[in-house]
C-alpha positions as CSV (number, residue, x, y, z in Angstrom):
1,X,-33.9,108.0,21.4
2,X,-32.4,109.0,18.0
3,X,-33.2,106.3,14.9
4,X,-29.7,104.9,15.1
5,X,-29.8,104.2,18.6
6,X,-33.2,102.7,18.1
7,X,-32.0,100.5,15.2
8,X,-29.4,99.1,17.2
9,X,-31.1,97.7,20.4
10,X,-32.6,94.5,19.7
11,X,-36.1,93.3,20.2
12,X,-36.9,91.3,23.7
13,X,-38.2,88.5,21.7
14,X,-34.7,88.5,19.4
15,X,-32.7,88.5,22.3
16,X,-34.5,85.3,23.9
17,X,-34.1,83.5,20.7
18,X,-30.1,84.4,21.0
19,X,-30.4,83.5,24.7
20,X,-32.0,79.9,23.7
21,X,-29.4,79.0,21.2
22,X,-26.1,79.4,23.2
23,X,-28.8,77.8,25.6
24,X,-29.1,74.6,23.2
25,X,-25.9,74.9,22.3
26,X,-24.5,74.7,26.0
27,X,-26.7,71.9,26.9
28,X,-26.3,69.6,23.8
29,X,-22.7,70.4,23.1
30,X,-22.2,69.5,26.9
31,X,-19.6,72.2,27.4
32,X,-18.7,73.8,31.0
33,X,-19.7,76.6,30.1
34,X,-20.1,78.9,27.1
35,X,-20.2,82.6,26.1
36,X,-21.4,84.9,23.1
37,X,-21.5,88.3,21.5
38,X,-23.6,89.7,18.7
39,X,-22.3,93.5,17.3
40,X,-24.3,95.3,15.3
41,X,-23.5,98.6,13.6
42,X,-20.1,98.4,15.4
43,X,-21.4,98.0,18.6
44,X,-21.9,95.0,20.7
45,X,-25.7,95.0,21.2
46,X,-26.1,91.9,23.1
47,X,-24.0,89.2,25.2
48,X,-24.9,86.1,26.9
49,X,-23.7,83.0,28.5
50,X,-24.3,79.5,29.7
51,X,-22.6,77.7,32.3
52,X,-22.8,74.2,34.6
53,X,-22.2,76.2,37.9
54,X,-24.8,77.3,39.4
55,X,-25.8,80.9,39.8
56,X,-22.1,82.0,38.2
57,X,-21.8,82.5,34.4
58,X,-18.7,83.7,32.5
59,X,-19.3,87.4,30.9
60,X,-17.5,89.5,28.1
61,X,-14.9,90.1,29.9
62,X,-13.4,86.4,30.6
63,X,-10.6,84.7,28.6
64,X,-11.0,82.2,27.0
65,X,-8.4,80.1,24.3
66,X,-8.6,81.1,20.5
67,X,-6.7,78.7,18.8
68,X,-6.4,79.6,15.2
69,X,-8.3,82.9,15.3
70,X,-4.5,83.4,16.3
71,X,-3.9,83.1,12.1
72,X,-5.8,86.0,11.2
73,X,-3.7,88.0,14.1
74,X,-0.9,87.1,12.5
75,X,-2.1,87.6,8.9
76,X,-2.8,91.6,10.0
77,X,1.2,91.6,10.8
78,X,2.0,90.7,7.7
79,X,-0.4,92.6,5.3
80,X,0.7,95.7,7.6
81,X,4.3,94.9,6.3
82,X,3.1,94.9,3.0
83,X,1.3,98.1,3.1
84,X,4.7,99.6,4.3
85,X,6.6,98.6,1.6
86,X,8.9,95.8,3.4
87,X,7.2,92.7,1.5
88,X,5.4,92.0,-1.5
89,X,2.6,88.8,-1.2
90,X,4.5,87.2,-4.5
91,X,7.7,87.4,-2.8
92,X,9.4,84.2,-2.0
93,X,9.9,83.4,1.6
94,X,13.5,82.9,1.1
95,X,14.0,87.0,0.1
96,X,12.6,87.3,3.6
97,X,13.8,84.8,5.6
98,X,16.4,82.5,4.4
99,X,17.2,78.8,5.1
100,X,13.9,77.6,6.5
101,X,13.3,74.6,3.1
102,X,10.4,76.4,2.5
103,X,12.1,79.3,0.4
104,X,10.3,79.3,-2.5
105,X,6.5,79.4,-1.5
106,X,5.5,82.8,-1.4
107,X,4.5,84.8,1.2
108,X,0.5,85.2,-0.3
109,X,0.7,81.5,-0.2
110,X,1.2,80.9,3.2
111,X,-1.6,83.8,3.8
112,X,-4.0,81.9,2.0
113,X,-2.8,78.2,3.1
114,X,-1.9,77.4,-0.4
115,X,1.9,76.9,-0.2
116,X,1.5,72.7,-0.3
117,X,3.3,72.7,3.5
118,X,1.9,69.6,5.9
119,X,-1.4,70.2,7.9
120,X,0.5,69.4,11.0
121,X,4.0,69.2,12.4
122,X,6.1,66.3,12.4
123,X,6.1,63.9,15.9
124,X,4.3,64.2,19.0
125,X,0.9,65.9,18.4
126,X,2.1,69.5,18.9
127,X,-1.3,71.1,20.4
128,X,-0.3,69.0,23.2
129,X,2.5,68.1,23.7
130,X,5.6,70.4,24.9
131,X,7.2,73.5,23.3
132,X,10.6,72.1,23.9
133,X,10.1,68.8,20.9
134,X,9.8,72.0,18.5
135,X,12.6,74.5,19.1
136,X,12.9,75.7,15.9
137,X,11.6,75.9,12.4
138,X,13.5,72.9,11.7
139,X,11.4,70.6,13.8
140,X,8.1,72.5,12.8
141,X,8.9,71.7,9.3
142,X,10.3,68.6,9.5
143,X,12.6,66.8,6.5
144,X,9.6,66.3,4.3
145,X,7.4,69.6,4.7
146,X,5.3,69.5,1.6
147,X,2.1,67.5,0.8
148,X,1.3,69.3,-2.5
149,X,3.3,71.7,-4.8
150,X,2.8,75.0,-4.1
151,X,0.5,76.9,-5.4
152,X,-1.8,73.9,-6.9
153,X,-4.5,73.6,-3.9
154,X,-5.7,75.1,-0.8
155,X,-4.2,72.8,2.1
156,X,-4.6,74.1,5.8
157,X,-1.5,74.7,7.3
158,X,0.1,75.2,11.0
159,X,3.2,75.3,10.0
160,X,3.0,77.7,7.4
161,X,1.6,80.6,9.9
162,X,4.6,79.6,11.9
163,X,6.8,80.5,9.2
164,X,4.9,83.6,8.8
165,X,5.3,84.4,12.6
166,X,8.9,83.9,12.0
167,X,8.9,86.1,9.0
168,X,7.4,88.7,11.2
169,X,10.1,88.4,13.7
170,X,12.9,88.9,11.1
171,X,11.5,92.1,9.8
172,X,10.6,93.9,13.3
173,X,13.5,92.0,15.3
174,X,11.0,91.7,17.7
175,X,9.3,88.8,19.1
176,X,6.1,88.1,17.3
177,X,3.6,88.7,20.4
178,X,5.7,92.0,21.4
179,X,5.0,93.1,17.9
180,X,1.4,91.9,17.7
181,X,1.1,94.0,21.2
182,X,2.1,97.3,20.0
183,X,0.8,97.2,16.3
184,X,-2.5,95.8,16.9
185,X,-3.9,94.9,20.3
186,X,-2.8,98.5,21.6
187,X,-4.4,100.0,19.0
188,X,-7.3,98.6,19.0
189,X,-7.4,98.6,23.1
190,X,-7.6,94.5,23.2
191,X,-6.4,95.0,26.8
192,X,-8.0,91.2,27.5
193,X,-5.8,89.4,24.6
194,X,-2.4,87.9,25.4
195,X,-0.4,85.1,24.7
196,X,-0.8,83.7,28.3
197,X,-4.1,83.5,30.1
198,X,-4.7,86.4,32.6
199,X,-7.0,86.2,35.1
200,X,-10.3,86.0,35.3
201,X,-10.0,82.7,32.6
202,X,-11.4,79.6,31.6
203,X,-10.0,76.1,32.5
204,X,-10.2,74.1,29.4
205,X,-12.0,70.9,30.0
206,X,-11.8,67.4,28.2
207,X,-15.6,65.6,28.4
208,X,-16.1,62.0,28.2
209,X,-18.0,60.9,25.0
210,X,-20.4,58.5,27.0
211,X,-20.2,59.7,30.2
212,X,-21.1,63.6,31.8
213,X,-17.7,63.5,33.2
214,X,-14.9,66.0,32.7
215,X,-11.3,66.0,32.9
216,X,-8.8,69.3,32.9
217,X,-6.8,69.1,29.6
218,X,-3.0,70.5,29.7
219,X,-2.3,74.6,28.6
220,X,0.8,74.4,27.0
221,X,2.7,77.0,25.9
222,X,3.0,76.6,21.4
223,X,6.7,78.4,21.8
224,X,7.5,78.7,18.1
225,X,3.9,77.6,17.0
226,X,2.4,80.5,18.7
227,X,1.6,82.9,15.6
228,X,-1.0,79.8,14.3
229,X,-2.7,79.6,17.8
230,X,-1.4,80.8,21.3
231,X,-3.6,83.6,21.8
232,X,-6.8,83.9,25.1
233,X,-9.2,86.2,24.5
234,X,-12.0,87.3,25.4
235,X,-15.4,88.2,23.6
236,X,-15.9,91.6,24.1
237,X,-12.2,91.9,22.3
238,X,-12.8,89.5,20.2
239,X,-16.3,91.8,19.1
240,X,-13.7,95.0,18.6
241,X,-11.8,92.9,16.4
242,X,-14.7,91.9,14.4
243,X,-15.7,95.4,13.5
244,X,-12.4,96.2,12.9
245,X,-12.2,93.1,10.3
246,X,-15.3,94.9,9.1
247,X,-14.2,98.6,8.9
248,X,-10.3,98.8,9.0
249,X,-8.6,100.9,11.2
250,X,-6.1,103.2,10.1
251,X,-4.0,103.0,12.9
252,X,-3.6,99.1,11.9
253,X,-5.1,98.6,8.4
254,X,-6.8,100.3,6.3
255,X,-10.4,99.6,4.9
256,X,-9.2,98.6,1.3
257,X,-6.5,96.3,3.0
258,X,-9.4,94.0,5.5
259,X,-11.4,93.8,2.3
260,X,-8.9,92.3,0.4
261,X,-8.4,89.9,3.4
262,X,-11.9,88.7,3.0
263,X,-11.5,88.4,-0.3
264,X,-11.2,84.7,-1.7
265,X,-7.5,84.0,-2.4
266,X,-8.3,80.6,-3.8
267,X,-10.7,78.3,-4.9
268,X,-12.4,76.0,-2.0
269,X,-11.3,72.6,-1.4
270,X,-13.2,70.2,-3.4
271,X,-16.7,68.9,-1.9
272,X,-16.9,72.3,0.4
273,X,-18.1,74.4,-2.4
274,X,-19.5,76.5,0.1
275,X,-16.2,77.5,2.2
276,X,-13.4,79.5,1.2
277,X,-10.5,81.3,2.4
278,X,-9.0,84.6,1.9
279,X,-5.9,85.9,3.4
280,X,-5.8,84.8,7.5
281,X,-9.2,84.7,6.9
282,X,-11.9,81.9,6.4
283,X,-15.2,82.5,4.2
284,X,-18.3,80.7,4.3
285,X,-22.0,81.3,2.7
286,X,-24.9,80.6,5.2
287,X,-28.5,80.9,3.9
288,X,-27.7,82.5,1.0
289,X,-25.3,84.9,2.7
290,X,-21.9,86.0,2.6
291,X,-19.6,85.3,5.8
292,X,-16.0,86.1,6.8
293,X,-14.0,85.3,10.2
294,X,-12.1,82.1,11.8
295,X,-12.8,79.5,14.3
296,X,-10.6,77.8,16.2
297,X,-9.7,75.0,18.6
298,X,-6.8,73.7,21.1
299,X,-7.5,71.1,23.5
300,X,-10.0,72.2,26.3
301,X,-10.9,75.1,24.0
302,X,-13.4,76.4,21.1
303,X,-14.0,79.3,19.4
304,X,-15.4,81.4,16.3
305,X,-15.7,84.8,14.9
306,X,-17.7,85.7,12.4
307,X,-19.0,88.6,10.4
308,X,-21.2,90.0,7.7
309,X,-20.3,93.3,6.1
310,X,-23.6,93.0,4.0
311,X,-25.8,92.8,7.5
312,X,-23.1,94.9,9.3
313,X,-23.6,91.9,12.4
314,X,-21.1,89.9,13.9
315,X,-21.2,87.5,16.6
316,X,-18.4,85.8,19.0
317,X,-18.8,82.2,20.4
318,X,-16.5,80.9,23.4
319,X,-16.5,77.5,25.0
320,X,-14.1,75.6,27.3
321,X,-14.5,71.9,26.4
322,X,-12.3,70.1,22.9
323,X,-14.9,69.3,21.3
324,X,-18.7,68.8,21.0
325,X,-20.3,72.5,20.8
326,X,-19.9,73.4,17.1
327,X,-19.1,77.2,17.8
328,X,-18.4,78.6,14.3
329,X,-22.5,76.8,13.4
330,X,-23.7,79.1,16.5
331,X,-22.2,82.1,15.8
332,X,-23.4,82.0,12.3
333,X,-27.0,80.9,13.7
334,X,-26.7,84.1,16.0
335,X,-26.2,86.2,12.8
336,X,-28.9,84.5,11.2
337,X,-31.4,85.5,14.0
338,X,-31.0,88.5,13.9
339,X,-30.6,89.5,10.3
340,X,-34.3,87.7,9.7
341,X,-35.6,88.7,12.8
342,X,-34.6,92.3,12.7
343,X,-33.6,93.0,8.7
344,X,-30.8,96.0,8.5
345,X,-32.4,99.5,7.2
346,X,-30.8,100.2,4.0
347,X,-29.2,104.1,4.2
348,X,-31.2,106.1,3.5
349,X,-31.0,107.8,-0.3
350,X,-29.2,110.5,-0.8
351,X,-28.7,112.7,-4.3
352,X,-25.1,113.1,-5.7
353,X,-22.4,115.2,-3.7
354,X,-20.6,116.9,-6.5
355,X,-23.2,118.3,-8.7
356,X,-20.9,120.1,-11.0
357,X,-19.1,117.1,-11.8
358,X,-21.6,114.8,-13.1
359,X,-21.4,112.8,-15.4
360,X,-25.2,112.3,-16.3
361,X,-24.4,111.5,-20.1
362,X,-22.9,108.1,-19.1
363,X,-26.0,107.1,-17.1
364,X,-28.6,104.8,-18.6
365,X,-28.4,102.3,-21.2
366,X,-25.4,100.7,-23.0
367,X,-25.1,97.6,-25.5
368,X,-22.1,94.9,-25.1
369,X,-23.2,93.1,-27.9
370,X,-26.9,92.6,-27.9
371,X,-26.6,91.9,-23.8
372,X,-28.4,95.5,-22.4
373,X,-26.4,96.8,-19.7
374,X,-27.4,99.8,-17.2
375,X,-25.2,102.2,-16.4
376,X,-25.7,104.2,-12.6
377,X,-24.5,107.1,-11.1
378,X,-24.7,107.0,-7.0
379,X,-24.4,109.9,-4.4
380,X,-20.9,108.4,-3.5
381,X,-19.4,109.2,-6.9
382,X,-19.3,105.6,-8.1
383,X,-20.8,103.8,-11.0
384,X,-22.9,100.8,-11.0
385,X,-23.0,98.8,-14.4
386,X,-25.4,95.6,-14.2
387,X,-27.3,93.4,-16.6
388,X,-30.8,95.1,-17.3
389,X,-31.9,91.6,-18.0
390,X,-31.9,88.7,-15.1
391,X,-28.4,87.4,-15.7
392,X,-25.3,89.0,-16.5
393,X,-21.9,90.8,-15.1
394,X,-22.3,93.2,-12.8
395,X,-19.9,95.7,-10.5
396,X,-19.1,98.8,-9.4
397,X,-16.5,101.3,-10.5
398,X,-14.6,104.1,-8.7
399,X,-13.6,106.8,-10.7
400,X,-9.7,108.4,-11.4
401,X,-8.1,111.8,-11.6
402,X,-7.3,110.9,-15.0
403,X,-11.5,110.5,-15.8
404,X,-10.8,107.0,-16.1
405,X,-12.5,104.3,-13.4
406,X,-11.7,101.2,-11.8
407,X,-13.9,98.2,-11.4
408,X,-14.0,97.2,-7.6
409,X,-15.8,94.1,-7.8
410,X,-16.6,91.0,-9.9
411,X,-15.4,90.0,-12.8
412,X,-14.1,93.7,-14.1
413,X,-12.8,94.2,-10.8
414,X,-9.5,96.0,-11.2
415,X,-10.0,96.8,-14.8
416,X,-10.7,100.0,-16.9
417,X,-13.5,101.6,-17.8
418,X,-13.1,104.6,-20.5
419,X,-15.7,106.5,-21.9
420,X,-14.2,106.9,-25.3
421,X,-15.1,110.5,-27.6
422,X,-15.6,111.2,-31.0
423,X,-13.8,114.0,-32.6
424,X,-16.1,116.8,-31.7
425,X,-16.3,115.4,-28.3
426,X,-19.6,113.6,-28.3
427,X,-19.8,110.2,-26.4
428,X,-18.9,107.4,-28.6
429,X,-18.5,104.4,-26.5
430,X,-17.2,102.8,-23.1
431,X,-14.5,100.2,-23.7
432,X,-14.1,98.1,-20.6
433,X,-11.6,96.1,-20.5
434,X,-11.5,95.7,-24.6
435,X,-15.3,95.1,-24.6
436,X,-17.0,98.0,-26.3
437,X,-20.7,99.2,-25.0
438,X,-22.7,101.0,-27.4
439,X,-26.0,103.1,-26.9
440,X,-27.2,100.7,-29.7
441,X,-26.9,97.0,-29.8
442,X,-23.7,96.7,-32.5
443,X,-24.2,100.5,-33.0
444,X,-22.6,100.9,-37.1
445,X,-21.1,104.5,-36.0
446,X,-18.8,102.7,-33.0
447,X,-16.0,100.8,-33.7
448,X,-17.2,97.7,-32.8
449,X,-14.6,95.0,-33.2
450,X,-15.4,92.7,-36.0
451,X,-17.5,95.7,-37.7
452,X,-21.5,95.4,-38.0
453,X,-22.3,94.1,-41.3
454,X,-23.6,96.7,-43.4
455,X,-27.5,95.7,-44.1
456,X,-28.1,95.9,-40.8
457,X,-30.6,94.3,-38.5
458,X,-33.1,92.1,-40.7
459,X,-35.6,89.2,-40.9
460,X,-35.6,85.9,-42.1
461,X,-36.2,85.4,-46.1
C-alpha cells in the first residue's frame, strides 16, 4: 500500500465514531432514515447510514431532496457566465434581464443574498403549495419585493436565486435545469442529480412533535422557484460536488473561480458572528476552523454539505423528515472527527523549482515602520510575508511577468508588492501597497514617507 493510499483509509475506531453520530443523530432527530459521506483527499473514504426499517438502509447512491444546496448549483451558472465574458457581478440585473422591478440590484448581490429582496415569496407558502400560484417572476416578486435597500445587509433570499435562474435562462435560451445538465452535472458525471426524483428515492416524511408518528409530506414541483431549491441528489454526487467546490474543475470552473465563491462577500448578519456567506455559498467556523458549503431544507427533506480546504475533508448529510435532525451540525461533527482523530500530513517539503530564478535577496527580514516583518520564499514560487512578532498582517503573494506580485490573501490581497532599486541596482525597499518595508526599522537611506529625523534612534534625556 503506497503512503497516500494509507493516509486516506480511515482508522476502524474513526469510522465507529462516524458510525455512532449519524447513529445519534438518527435516533434523537427521529428521522426515517438518514445517510452520510466523509471525502478525504478527493475521495470518498467512508459512507454510512441509519434507518427505521429493519435490515434495509439507504446507501450512496439513493436520492434524496436538497433544497437550497440547489443555490450554489445555480451560483456555478452564473459565475461560469461571468468567466465567459457575458456578465459582470456589478452589473445591474436590468442590463441582463429587463422588467422584472428588481433591475437595479446587481447580479453579485443576488449571489451573495444582499440585494434587500424578501426572504420569501408573496401568498401561499411556496415550498408547499403549487407551482401554478407562481407562474412568473411577477408573482415570485410580488408588488413590494424589497425589505432592505440593496446593498446595506446580508438578507437570505428565495426569490433572488429565482431571478438568477431566470437570468440564466435569458443568456443560454435554455431552460435553467437543461443548462445546469450539460454545463455541470455532465461534467462532473452527477448522473444521480435531477430536478425530479429518480428512482431508487426517499419519501419525505412529516413526524409529529409529541408523538413517533409520521405523515408523507407533498413533493411539489418549485416551477419557476426551481434554481433556489428543486434539485434530489444523492451523497455520493453530492461528495463529487464537494471536491469539486474544493478543487475546481476546468471543464466547469476554474480553481481561482470556487475560491472566490468561498470567499466572504459580506459581512455576517448581526449576532451570527460566526457565519458568513460568499457567493452561492455559506461559511461557517467550527472549533476554530474554517468551513464552506450549504444546507438545505423542503418539507419532508434535509440536507448539508460541507467542506474544509484546510483539512481537505468533506462530509454529506441526507435525511427525509422536515425537521428535527440538525444535518449541517452533523456533517460538520463528521469533519471534526476525523480531522482530530486522524490530523492531515502536511506535504511534504520540497526546495524551490526554478533555481535560476530566485530571488533569495528579498527573503528574510523587512521593517514597516518599527513592526518586523519576514519575508519567504516557497518551492511553489510564492512569497509569504508575516509578522515576525505574534500579531500582525500576514499573506501570500504570487509573482508577475512584469517582476511585480500580487497579494492573494488578507488584507494586501489583490495589491502590489514591488521591490523597489536604487540606481546601481541594489535593493532599496518593497512598497506594498504605499507602505514602504525597510531592512532597517525607518532605514535613513529609504524614502520613508514622512522622512526619519536626522539624530536618529536615541534615549531619553
Amino acid at each position: 500500500m503506497d503512503e497516500l493510499s494509507e493516509d486516506l483509509e480511515l482508522l476502524p475506531s474513526t469510522r465507529r465514531a462516524l458510525r455512532h453520530r449519524i447513529a445519534v443523530a438518527q435516533s434523537e432527530g427521529r428521522s426515517p432514515s438518514l445517510v452520510a459521506a466523509v471525502v478525504r483527499g478527493g475521495e470518498v473514504v467512508w459512507e454510512g447510514s441509519r434507518t427505521s426499517v429493519e435490515g434495509h438502509g439507504p446507501d450512496g447512491g439513493v436520492q434524496y431532496r436538497i433544497g437550497s444546496i440547489t443555490k450554489t448549483f445555480t451560483a456555478v451558472l452564473v459565475m461560469r457566465l461571468r468567466d465567459e465574458g457575458l456578465l459582470d457581478l456589478s452589473d445591474p440585473l436590468g442590463r441582463h434581464l429587463p422588467g422584472t422591478g428588481a433591475d437595479a440590484v446587481t447580479i453579485g448581490q443576488l449571489l451573495s443574498h444582499t440585494g434587500g429582496l424578501a426572504a420569501e415569496t408573496p401568498g401561499a407558502w411556496w415550498e408547499r403549495s403549487s407551482a401554478e400560484l407562481r407562474p412568473g417572476l411577477d408573482e415570485v416578486l410580488g408588488e413590494d419585493p424589497f425589505k432592505h435597500e440593496p446593498g446595506r445587509r446580508h438578507h437570505y433570499s428565495n426569490p433572488g436565486y429565482t431571478l438568477l435562474g431566470s437570468l440564466v435562462e435569458a443568456l443560454r435560451g435554455k431552460p435553467w435545469e437543461d443548462v445546469l445538465r450539460a454545463e455541470v452535472l455532465e461534467p462532473l458525471g452527477l448522473d444521480r442529480t435531477s430536478g425530479q426524483p429518480r428512482a431508487p428515492h426517499a419519501g419525505g416524511w412529516a413526524v409529529h412533535p409529541w408523538a413517533d408518528l409520521m405523515m408523507p409530506e407533498p413533493a411539489e414541483d418549485l416551477g419557476v422557484m426551481a434554481p433556489a431549491g428543486q434539485l434530489w441528489s444523492t451523497t455520493g454526487d453530492l461528495a463529487k460536488f464537494a471536491v469539486f467546490l474544493t478543487r475546481g474543475d476546468e471543464r466547469v470552473l476554474s480553481a481561482e473561480s470556487v475560491r472566490e465563491m468561498r470567499t466572504p462577500a459580506v459581512a455576517p448578519e448581526p449576532g451570527s458572528e460566526e457565519a458568513g456567506y460568499g457567493l452561492g455559498v455559506q461559511l461557517s467556523v467550527q472549533d476554530g476552523r474554517r468551513l464552506a458549503g450549504h444546507s438545505g431544507s423542503l418539507p419532508g427533506f434535509l440536507a448539508a454539505l460541507w467542506l474544509s480546504e484546510e483539512e481537505d475533508l468533506a462530509a454529506v448529510v441526507l435525511a427525509n423528515c422536515t425537521s428535527g435532525v440538525g444535518p449541517s451540525m452533523v456533517a460538520t461533527d463528521l469533519i471534526r472527527i476525523v480531522a482530530q482523530a486522524e490530523p492531515r500530513f502536511p506535504e511534504p517539503w520540497r526546495p524551490f523549482r526554478e533555481a535560476d530564478q530566485v530571488p533569495v535577496e528579498l527573503c528574510g527580514t523587512w521593517y514597516w515602520g518599527t513592526a518586523a516583518h519576514v519575508l519567504r520564499l516557497r518551492y511553489d514560487g510564492s512569497l509569504e510575508l508575516g509578522p515576525a512578532g505574534a500579531s500582525g498582517r500576514a499573506a501570500r503573494f504570487r509573482g508577475e511577468s512584469d517582476g511585480t506580485w500580487t497579494g492573494l490573501t488578507g488584507y494586501y490581497a489583490g495589491e502590489t508588492l514591488r521591490a523597489v532599486r536604487r540606481g546601481d541596482g541594489s535593493l532599496s525597499h518593497l512598497d506594498l501597497g504605499s507602505f514602504v518595508f525597510t531592512r532597517e526599522p525607518y532605514d535613513p537611506q529609504a524614502p520613508v514617507p514622512g522622512g526619519v529625523d536626522p539624530q536618529g534612534w536615541r534615549g531619553i534625556g
